[in-house]
MDTraj code that builds the backbone (N, CA, C; nanometers):
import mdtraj as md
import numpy as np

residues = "UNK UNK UNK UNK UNK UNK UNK UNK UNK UNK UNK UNK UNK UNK UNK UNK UNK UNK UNK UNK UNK UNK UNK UNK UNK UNK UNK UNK UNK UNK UNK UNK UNK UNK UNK UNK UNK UNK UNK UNK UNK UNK UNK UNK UNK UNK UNK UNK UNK UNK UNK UNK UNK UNK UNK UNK UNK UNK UNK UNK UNK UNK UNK UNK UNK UNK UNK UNK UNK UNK UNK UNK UNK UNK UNK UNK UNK UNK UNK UNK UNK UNK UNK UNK UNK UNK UNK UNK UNK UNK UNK UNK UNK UNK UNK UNK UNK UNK UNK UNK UNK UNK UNK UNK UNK UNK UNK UNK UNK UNK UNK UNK UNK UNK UNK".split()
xyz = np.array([
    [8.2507, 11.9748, 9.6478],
    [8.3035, 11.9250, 9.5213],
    [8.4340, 11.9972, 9.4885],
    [8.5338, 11.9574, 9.4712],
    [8.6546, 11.9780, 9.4091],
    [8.6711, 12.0486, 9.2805],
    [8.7131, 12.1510, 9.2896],
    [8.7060, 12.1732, 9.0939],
    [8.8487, 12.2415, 9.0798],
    [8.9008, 12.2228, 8.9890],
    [9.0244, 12.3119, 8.9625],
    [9.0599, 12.3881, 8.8049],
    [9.0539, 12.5208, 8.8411],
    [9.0256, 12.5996, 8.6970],
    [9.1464, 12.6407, 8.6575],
    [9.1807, 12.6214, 8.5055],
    [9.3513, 12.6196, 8.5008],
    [9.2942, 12.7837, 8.3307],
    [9.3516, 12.8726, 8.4013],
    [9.3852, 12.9720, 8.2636],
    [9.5324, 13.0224, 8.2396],
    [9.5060, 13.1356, 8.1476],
    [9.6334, 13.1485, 8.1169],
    [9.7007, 13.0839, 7.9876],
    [9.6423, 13.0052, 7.9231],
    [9.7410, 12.9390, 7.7995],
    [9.7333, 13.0528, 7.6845],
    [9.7900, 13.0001, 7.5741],
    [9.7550, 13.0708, 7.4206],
    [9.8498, 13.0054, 7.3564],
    [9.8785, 13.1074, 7.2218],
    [9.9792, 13.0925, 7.1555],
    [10.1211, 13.2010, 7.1456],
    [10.2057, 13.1158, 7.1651],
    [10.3220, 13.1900, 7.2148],
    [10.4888, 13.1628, 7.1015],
    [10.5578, 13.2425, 7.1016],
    [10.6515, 13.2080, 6.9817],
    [10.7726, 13.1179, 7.0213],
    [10.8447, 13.0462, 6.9794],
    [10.9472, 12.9987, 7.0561],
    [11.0465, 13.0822, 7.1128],
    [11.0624, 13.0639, 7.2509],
    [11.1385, 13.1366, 7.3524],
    [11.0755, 13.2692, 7.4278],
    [10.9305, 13.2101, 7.4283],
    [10.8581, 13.3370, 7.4404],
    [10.8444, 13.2986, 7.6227],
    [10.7378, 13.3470, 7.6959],
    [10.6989, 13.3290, 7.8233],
    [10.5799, 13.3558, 7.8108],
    [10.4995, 13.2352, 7.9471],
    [10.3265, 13.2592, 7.9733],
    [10.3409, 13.2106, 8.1620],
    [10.2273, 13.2679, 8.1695],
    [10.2214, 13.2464, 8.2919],
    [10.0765, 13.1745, 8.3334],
    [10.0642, 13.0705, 8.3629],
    [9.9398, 12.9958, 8.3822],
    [9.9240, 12.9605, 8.5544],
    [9.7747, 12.9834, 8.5315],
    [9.6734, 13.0239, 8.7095],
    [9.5790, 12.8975, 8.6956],
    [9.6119, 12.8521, 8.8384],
    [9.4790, 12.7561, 8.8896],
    [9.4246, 12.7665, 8.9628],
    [9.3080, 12.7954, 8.9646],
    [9.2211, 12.8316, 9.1205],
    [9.1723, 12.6641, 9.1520],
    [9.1504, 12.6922, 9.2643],
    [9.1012, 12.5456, 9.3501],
    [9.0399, 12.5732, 9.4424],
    [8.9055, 12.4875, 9.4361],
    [8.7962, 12.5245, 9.5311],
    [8.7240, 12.3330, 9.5774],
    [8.7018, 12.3711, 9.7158],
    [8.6148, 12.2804, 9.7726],
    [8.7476, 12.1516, 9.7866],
    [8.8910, 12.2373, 9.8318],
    [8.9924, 12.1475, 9.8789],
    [9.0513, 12.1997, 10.0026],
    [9.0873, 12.1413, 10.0811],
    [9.2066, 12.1916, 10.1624],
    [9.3218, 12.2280, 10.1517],
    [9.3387, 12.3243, 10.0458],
    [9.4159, 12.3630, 9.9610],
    [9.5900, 12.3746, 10.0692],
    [9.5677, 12.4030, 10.1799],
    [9.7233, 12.4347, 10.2010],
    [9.8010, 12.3311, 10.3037],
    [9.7150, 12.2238, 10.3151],
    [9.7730, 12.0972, 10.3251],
    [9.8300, 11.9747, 10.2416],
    [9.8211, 12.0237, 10.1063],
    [9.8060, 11.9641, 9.9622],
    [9.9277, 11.9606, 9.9274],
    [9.9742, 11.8883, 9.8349],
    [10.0763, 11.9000, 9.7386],
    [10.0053, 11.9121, 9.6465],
    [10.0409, 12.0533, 9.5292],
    [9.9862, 12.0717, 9.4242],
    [10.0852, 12.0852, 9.2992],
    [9.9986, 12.0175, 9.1864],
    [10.1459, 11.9928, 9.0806],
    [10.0273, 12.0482, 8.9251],
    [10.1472, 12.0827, 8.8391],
    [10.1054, 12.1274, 8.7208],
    [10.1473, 11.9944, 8.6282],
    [10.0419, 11.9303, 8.5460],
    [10.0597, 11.8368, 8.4691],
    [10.0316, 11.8652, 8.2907],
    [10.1108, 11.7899, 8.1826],
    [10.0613, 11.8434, 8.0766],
    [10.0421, 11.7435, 8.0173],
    [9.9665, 11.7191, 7.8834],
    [9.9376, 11.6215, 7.8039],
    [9.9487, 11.6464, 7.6646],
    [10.0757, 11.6057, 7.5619],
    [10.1068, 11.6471, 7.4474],
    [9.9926, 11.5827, 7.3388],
    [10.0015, 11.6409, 7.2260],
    [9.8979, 11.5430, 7.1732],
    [9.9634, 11.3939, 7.1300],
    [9.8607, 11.3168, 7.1584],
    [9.9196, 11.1444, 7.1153],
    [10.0074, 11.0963, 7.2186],
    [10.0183, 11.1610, 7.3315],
    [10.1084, 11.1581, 7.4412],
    [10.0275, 11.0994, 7.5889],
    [10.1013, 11.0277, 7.6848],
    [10.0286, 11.0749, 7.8256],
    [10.0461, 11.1582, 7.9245],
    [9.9681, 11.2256, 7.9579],
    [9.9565, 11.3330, 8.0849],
    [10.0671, 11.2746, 8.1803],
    [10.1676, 11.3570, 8.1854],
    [10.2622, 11.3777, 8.2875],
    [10.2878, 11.5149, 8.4061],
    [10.3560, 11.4875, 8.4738],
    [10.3600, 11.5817, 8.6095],
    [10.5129, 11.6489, 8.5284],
    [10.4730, 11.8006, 8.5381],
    [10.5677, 11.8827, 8.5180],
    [10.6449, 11.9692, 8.5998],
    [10.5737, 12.0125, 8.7376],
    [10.6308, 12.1007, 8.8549],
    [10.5018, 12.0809, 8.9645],
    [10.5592, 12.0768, 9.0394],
    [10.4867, 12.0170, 9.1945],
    [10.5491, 12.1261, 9.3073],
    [10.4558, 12.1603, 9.3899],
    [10.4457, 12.2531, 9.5185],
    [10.4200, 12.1808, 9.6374],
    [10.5098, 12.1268, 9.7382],
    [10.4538, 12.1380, 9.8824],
    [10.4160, 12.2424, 10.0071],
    [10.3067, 12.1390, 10.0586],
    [10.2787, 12.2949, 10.1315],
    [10.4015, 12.3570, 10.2128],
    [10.5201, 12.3104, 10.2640],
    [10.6735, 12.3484, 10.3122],
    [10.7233, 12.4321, 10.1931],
    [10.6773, 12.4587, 10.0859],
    [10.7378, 12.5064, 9.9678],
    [10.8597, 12.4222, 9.8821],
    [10.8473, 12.2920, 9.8892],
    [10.9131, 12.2464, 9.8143],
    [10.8835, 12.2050, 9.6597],
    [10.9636, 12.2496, 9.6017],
    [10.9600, 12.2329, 9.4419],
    [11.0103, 12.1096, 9.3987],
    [10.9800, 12.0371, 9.3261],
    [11.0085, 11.9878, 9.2181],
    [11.0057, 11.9468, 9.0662],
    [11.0809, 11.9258, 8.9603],
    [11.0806, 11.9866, 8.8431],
    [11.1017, 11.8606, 8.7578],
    [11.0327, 11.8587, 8.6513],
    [11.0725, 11.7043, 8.5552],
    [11.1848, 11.7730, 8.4553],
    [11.2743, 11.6726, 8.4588],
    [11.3821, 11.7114, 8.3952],
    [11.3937, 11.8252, 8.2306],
    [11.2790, 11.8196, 8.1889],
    [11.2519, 11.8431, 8.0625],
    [11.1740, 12.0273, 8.0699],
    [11.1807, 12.0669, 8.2322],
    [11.1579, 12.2342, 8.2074],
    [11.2602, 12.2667, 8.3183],
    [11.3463, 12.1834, 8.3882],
    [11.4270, 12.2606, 8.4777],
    [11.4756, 12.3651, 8.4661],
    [11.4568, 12.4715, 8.5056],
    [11.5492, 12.5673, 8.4710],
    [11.4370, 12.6777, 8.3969],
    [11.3546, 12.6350, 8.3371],
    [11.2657, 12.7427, 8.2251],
    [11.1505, 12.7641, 8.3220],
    [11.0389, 12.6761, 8.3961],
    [10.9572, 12.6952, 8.4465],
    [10.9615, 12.7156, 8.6077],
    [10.9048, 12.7916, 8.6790],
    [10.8613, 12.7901, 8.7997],
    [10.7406, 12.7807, 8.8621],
    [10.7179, 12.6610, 8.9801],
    [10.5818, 12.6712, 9.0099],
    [10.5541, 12.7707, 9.1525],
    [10.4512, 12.7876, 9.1504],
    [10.4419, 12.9017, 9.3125],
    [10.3146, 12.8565, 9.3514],
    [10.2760, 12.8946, 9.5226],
    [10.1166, 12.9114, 9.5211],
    [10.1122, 12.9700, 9.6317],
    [9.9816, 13.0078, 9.6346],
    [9.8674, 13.1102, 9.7192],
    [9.8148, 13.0668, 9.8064],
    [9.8382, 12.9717, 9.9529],
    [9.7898, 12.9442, 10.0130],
    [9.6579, 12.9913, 10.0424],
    [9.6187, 13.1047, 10.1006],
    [9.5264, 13.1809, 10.1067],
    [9.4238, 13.2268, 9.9912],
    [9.4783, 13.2164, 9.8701],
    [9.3841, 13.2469, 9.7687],
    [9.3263, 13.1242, 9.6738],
    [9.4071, 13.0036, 9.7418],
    [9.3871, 12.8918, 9.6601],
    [9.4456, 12.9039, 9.5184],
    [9.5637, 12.8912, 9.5045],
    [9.6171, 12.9135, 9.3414],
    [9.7560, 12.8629, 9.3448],
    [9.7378, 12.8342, 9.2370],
    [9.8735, 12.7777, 9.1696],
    [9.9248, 12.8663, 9.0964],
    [10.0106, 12.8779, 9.0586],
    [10.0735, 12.9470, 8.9253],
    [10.2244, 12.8345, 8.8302],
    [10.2130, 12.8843, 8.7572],
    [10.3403, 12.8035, 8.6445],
    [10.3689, 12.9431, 8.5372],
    [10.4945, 12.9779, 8.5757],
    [10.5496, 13.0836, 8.5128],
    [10.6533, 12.9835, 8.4148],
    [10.6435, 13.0021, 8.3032],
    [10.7129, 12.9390, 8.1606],
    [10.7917, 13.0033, 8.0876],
    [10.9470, 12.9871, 8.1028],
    [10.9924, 13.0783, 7.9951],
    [11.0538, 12.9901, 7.9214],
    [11.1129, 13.0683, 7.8111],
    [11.1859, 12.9784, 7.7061],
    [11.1161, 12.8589, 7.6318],
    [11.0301, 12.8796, 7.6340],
    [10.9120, 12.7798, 7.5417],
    [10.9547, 12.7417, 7.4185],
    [10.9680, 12.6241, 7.3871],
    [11.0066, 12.6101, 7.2782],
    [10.8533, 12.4739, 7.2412],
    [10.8842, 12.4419, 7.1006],
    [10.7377, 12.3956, 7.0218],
    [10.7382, 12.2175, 7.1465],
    [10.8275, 12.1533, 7.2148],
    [10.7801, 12.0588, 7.2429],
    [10.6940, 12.1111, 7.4124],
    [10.6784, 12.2000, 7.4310],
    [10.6065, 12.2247, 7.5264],
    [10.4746, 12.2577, 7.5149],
    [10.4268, 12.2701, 7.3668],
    [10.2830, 12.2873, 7.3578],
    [10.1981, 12.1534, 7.4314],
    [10.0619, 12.1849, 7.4391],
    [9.9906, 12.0526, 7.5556],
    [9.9385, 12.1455, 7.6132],
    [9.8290, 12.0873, 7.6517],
    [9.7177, 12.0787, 7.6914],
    [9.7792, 12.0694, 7.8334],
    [9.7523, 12.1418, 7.9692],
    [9.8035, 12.1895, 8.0709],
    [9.6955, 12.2061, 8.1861],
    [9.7518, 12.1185, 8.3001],
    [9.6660, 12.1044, 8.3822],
    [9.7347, 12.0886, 8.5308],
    [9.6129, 12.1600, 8.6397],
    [9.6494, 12.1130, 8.7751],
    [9.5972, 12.0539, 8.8522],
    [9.6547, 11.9617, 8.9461],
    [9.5495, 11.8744, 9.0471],
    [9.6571, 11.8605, 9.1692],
    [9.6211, 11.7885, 9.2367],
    [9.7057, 11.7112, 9.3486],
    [9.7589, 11.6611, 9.3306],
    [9.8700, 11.6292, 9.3891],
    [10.0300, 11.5189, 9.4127],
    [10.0056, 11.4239, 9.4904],
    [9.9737, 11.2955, 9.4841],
    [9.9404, 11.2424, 9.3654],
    [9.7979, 11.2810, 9.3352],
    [9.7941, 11.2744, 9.1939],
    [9.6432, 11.3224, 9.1287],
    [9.5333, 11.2502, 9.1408],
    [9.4157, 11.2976, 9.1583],
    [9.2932, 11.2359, 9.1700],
    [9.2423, 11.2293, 9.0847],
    [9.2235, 11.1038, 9.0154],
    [9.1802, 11.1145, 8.8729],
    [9.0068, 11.2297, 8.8617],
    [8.8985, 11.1948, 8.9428],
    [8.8162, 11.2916, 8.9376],
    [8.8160, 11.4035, 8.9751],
    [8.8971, 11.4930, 8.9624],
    [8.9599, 11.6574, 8.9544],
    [8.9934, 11.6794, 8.8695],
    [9.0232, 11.6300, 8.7883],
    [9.0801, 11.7109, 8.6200],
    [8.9667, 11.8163, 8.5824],
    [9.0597, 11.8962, 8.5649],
    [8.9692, 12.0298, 8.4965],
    [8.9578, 12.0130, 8.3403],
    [8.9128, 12.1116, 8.2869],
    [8.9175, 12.1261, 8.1735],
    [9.0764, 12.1301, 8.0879],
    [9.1711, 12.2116, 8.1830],
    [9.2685, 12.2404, 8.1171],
    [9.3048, 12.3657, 8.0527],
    [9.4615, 12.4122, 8.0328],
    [9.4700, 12.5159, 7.9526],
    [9.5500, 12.4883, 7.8205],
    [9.5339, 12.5487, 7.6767],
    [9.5881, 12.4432, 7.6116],
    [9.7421, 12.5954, 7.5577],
    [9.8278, 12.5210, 7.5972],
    [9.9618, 12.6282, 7.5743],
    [10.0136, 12.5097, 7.3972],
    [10.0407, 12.6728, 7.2980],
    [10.1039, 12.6212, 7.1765],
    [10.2312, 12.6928, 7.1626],
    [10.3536, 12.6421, 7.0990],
    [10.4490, 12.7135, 7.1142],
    [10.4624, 12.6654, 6.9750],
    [10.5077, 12.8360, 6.8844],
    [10.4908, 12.7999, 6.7531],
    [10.5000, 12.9108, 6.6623],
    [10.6137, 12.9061, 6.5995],
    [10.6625, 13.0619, 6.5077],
    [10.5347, 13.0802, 6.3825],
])
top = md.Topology()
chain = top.add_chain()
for i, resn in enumerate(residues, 1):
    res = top.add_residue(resn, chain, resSeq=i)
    for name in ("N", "CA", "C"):
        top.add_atom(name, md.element.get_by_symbol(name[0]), res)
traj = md.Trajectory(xyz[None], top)
């Protein structure tokens, strides 16, 4: 079974930094493309930064530059390092596969950005 555990969120001030972890288990994790997705409220879940296993990045126009994604072949993990947060980046924050499998959604981490 597939599961993917996303921590790391909270509440953070504008222009602050967080760093959010996904473990992933019961995948073939380093043949994968793995991507960090978020879901604002009243919004739909979109793809925010994506990892190939070659290490290629890619970035949705709207954190270029502020966020970086990385991962752990070997330990099974993702990471999403966030800086410069400002309030439209709060959401509910999640990782799966490129493209996503709808039955892998985790729970989520929920990041607020907010003086």
């Amino acid at each position: 079974q597939v599961q993917f555990l996303e921590s790391g969120g909270g509440l953070v001030q504008p222009g602050g930094s967080l760093r959010l972890s996904c473990a992933a288990s019961g995948i073939s994790f380093s043949i994968r493309n793995m991507a960090w997705y978020r879901q604002a409220p009243g919004k739909q879940r979109v793809e925010v930064a994506r990892a190939s296993p070659g290490g290629t990045e890619v970035y949705a126009d709207s954190v270029k530059g502020r966020f970086t994604i990385s991962r752990d072949d070997v330990k099974k993990e993702v990471h999403l390092r966030m800086d410069r947060l400002n309030p439209e980046d709060t959401a509910v924050y999640y990782c799966n596969q490129q493209p996503p499998v709808a039955a892998n959604w985790g729970q989520g981490t929920q990041v607020t950005v907010s003086a």
